[in-house]
N, C-alpha and C positions, 0 to 999 in steps of 0.2 A: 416442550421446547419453545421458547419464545420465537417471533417469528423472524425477530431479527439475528437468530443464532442460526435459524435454517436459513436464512438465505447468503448468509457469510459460509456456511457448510454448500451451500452451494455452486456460491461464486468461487472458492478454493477448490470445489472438485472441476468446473469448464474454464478454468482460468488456461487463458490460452493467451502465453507471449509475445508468439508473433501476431496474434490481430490488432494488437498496440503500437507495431512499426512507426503508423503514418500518424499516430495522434500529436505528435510535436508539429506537422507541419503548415497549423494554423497560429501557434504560437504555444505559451501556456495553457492546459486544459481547466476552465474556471471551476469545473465541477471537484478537482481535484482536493482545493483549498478548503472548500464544505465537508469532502471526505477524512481529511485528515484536523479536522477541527474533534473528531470524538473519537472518545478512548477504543472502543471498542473495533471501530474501523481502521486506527492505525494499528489495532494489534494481529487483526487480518492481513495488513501490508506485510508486518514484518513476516508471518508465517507465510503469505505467497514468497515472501524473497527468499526467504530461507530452502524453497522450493524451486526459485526460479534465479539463482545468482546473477544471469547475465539480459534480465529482464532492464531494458531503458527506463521504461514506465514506474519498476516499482521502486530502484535505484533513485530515480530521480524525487518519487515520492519521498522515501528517507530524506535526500538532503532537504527537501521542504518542512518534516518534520522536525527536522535538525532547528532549521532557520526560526522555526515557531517557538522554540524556548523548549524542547521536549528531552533533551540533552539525557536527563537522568534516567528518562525511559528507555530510550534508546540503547544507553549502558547497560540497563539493567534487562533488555532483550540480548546482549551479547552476539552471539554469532550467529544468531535470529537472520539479524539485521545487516 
């Protein structure tokens, strides 16, 4: 397994919602934007949200990938997302 499959199998098994509360209250998270620049990382979002519907963080991630042109993927993650 490549290393970057286990560590997305990682981060979807400690993903934990509420430790993301306070991440809005310096503004936008910049790391955010690099995260969802590659495919493989937004397809992790979508499976945490799918997991976590009333997550801020990963909600909010979607409408960024929204914003970035990813429309079709998004559609095509369905109720993923």
């Amino acid at each position: 397994m490549p290393p970057s499959v286990c560590l997305q199998e990682l981060i979807k098994e400690r993903f934990d919602p509420t430790k993301f509360l306070s991440v809005f209250k310096q503004g936008h998270p910049a790391w955010l934007n690099q995260l969802i620049q590659h495919q493989h990382s937004r397809k992790m979002i979508y499976e945490l949200s799918a997991a976590n519907k009333n997550s801020l963080l990963l909600n909010y991630a979607i409408q960024r990938i929204l914003k970035q042109g990813h429309e079709d993927e998004v559609a095509q993650v369905g109720s993923l997302a």
